[in-house]
C-alpha positions as CSV (number, residue, x, y, z in Angstrom):
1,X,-10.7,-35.8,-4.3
2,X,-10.3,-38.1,-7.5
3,X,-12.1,-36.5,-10.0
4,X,-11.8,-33.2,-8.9
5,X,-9.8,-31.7,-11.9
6,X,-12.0,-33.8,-14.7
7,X,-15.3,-32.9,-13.0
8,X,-15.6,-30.1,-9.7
9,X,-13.4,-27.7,-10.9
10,X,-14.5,-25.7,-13.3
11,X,-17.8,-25.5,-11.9
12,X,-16.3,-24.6,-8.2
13,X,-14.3,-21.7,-10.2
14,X,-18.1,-20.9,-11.5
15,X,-20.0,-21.3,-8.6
16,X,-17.2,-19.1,-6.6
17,X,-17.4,-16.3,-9.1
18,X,-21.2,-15.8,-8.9
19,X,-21.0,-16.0,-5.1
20,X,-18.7,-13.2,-4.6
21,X,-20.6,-11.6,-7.6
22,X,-23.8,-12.2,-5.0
23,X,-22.3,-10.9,-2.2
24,X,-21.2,-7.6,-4.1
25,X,-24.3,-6.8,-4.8
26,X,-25.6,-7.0,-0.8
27,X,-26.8,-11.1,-0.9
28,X,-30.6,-10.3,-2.5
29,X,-33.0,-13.3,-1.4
30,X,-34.5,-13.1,-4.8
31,X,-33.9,-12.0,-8.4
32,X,-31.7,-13.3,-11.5
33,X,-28.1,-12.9,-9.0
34,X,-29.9,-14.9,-6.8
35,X,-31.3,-17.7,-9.3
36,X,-27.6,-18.3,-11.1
37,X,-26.0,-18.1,-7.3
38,X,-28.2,-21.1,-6.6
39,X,-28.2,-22.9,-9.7
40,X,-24.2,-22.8,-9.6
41,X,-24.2,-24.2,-6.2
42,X,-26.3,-26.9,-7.3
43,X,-24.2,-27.8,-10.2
44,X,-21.1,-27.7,-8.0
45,X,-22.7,-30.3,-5.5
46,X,-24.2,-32.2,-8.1
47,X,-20.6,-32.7,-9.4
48,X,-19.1,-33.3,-5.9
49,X,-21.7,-36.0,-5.2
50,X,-20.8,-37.3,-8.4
51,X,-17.6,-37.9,-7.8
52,X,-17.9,-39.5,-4.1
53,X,-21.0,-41.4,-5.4
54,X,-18.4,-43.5,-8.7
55,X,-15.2,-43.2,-6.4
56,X,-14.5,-46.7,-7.4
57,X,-14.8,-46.3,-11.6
58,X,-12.9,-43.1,-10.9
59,X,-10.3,-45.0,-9.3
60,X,-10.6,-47.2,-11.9
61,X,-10.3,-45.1,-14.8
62,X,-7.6,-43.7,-13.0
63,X,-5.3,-46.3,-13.3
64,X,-6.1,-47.6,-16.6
65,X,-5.6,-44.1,-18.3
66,X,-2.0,-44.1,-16.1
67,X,-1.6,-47.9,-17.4
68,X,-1.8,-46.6,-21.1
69,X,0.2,-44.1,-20.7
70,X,2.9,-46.1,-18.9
71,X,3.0,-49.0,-22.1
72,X,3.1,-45.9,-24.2
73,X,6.2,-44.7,-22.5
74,X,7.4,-47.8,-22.2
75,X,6.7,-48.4,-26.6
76,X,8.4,-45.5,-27.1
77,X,11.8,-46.3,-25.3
78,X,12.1,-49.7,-26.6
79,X,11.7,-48.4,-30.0
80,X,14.8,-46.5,-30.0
């Protein structure tokens, strides 16, 4: 998924943690385990939806960032 490493990931890392954290503790219906377990979820879809919802300006930024950093390679060697 583009945009997985700038935008999902470190909220899927979250949202994982609290989940086994939820499940340790016998997967209560109710209480503060059970409050964060939902609000990471949501946080982790929100950013998922995010991503499939501006596929085409990640795309985009995608290859202007690797365009930049191509003429930047390429400034470098022909300044040697």
């Amino acid at each position: 998924m583009l945009g997985w490493n700038s935008f999902v990931s470190d909220k899927h890392d979250t949202a994982r943690a609290v989940f086994f954290d939820w499940v340790a503790i016998g997967k209560p219906k109710s209480g503060h385990e059970f409050a964060l377990m939902q609000k990471t979820r949501a946080s982790f879809n929100l950013a998922v939806r995010y991503c499939n919802d501006n596929l085409e300006q990640l795309v985009l930024m995608h290859y202007w960032i690797k365009t930049v950093i191509n003429f930047g390679i390429l400034c470098i060697k022909s300044a040697k």
